[in-house]
N, C-alpha and C positions, 0 to 999 in steps of 0.2 A: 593556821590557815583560815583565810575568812571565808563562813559558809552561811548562804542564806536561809537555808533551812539546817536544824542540827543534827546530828545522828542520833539515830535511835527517835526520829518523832513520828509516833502514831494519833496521825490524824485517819478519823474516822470515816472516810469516801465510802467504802462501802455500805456502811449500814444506812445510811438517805439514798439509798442508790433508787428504790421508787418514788424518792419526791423530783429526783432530778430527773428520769425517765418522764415522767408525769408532766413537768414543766414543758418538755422540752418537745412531746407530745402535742402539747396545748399551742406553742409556737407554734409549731410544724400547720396543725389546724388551722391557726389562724389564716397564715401563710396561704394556704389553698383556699380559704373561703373572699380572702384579697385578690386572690391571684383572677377566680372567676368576678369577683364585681367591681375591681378597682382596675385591677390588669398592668400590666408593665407599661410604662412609658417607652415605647422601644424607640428608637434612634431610626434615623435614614438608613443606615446599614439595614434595617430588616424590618421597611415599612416600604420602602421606594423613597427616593428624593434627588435632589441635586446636587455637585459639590463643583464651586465654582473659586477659582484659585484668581486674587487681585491684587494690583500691586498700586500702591497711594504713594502721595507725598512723604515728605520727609519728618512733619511734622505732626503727623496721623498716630495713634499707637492701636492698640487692640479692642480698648474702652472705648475710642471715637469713633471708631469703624464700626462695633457693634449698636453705640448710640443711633449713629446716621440711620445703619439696616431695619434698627429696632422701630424708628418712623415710620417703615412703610410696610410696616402691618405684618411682614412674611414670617408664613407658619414655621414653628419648630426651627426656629434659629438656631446656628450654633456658629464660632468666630473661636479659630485659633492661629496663632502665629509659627510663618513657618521658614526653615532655610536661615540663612544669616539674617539677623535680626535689623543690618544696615540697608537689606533690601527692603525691606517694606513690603514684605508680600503676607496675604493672608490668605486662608481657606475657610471658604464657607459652605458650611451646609444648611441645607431648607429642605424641609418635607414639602410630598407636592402629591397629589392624583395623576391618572394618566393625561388629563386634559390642560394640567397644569404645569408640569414638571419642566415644557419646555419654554414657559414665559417664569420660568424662575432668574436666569441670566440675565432674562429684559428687567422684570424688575429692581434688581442688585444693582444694574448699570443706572436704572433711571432714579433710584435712591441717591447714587453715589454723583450726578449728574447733577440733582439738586444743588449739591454743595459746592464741587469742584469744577472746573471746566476741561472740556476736552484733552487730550494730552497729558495731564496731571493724574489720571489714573488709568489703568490701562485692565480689560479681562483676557486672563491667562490663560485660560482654561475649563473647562464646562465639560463636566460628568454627571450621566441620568443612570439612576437606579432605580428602575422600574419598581413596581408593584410586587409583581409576580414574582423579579428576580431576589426582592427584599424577602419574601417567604421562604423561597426555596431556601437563600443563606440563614435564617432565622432556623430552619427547621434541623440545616448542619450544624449550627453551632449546638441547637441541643443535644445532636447526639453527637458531636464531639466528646461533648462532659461524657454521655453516656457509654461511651467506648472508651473511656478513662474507668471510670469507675468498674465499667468490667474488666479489663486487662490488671488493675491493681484486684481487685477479687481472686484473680488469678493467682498472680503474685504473691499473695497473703498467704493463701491454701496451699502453695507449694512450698514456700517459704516456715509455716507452720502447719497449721492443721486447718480443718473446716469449724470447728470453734472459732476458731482467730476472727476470718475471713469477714463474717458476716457483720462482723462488731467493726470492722477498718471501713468499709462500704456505706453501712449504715452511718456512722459520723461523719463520713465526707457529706452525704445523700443531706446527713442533716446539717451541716456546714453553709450547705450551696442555700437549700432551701431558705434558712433562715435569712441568709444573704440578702436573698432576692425580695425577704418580707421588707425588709426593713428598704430596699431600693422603692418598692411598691408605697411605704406608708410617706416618705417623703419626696414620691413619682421623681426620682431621679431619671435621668434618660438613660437605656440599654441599650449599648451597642455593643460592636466588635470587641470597644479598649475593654468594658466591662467584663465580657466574656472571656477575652484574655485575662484578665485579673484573677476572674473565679475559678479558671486552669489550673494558674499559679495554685492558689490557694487548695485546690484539690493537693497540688505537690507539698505542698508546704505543710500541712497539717497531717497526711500519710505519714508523713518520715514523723513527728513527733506523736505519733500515736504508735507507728513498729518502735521507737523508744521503748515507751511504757509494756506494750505485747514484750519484747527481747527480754526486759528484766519480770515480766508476768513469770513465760518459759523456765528463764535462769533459777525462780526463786521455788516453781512446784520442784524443779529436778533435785534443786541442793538441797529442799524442804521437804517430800513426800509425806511427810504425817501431818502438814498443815493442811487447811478446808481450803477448800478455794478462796472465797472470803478472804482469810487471812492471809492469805497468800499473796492474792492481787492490793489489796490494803497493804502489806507490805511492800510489795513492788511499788504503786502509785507513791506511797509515802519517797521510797529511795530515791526515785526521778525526780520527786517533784522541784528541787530549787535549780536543776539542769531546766524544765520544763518552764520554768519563770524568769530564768536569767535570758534563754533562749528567746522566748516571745516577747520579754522587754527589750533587750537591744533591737530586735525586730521591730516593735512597736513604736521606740522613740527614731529610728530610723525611714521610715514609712512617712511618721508622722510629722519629721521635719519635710520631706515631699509635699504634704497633707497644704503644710500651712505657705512655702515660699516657692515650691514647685512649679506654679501656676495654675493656671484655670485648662492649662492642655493638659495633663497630669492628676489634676483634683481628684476626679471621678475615680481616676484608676487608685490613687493611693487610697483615697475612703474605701472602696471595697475591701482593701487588704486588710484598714484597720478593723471595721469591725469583722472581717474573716479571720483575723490574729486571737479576736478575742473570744469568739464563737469556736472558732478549731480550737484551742488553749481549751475551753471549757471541755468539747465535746471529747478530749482527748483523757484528761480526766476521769468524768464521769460517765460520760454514756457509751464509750467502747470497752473500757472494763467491764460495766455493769451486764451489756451484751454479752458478754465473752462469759460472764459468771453464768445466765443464763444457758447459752449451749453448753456449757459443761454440766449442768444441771440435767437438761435434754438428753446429752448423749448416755450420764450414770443411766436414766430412768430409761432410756431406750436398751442399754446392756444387761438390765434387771428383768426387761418384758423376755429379750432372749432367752432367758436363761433359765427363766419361769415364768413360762406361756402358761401355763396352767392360773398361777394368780395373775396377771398380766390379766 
């Protein structure tokens, strides 16, 4: 049987397990210190804007429609195709202020006016999303993730123990985070699709991180003379060509989305890719290494018990 790792291979994940902690640390930092001076590029979804739905000629595609709009200066563009592709209809969105929002339809039509003449395009439809109401949905979407990540906290600690728990949370915590570094360093726009994406990928990378915990569990119970250490170095080793087969069909799957998908799609499928490779890592290294650590915590908390005197 063809196996892409062999049995019996002991690769050593545990013993770097401080340089990976440390790396990963150093991201996280950076992350936050982008996050207050560079900041997210957020989307209309949760800035306030406009989304105005058009429908063109026959001979228009999505490139020409976005050329025309790109003419006439309007902020934070965005142009996707939608519905049967023989209608010709498009959605756009524009960031706007309150004083602005609602000459965003005027301007789309007087762009589109330049070119074509009356009748040959027609506006379908015109939706404002205020300011105000962009914050409030901005402020849900965070704590959507955050009410994910607590309910699997949950789940982990009943499912295992409160070892487990901390180390499943903290790798999402650090999944998402780095995510968002890397959206920051190349101001990709955040929106809705985005934040769906980073959901997904909350789900996606739990279940291959309770992997690794299930064969952690399996390997102290059938092992008990083994350290921790060795234990979890064993378990990561057992997973790992499940854990690499798993994220590459995932990755070359994503990544044909990535590249022919479209530009409606783009954004969504790059968060997955590099969230495939960030979760993959952090499922590795930095939820075992967590999980080594509370077990470490709890020996040296059952030693204070027990000898309060040296304690």
């Amino acid at each position: 049987m063809f196996q892409i790792i062999r049995s019996g291979t002991q690769i050593d994940f545990v013993g770097k397990r401080h340089l990976w902690v440390g790396i990963s640390i150093a991201m996280i930092a950076l992350t936050v210190v982008l996050f207050f001076t560079k900041g997210l590029n957020y989307g209309i979804d949760f800035t306030g804007g406009a989304e105005v739905q058009v429908r063109t000629p026959a001979d228009w595609d999505i490139s020409k429609v976005r050329s025309e709009l790109d003419k006439a200066g309007i902020k934070g563009l965005r142009v996707q195709e939608i519905g049967d592709p023989l209608a010709h209809e498009f959605l756009v969105k524009a960031q706007g202020d309150d004083t602005s929002l609602n000459q965003v339809s005027m301007q789309i039509e007087g762009a589109l006016a330049k070119t074509l003449k009356p009748g040959e395009f027609e506006i379908q439809r015109v939706d404002v999303v205020g300011p105000a109401a962009g914050s409030s949905l901005r402020m849900s979407g965070f704590l959507s993730m955050f009410y994910a990540l607590l309910c699997i906290l949950i789940y982990v600690t009943i499912r295992f123990d409160y070892r487990y728990a901390p180390g499943a949370v903290i790798a999402l915590f650090h999944d998402i985070v780095i995510t968002l570094g890397v959206f920051i360093i190349f101001q990709k726009q955040f929106d809705l699709q985005i934040l769906g994406a980073l959901l997904a990928l909350i789900g996606y990378s739990n279940n291959d991180t309770i992997i690794v915990f299930d064969r952690i569990r399996e390997t102290t119970q059938q092992h008990p003379e083994l350290t921790i250490e060795k234990a979890v170095n064993r378990a990561v080793n057992e997973t790992l060509g499940r854990t690499i087969l798993t994220s590459t069909t995932t990755f070359i799957s994503v990544f044909a989305l990535f590249l022919i998908g479209g530009k409606v799609i783009h954004d969504f499928a790059f968060t997955l890719l590099i969230g495939i490779v960030i979760g993959t890592y952090s499922s590795i290294f930095i939820a075992s290494s967590l999980m080594i650590f509370m077990t470490h915590y709890q020996e040296r908390r059952n030693k204070a018990l027990l000898n309060p005197q040296k304690a």
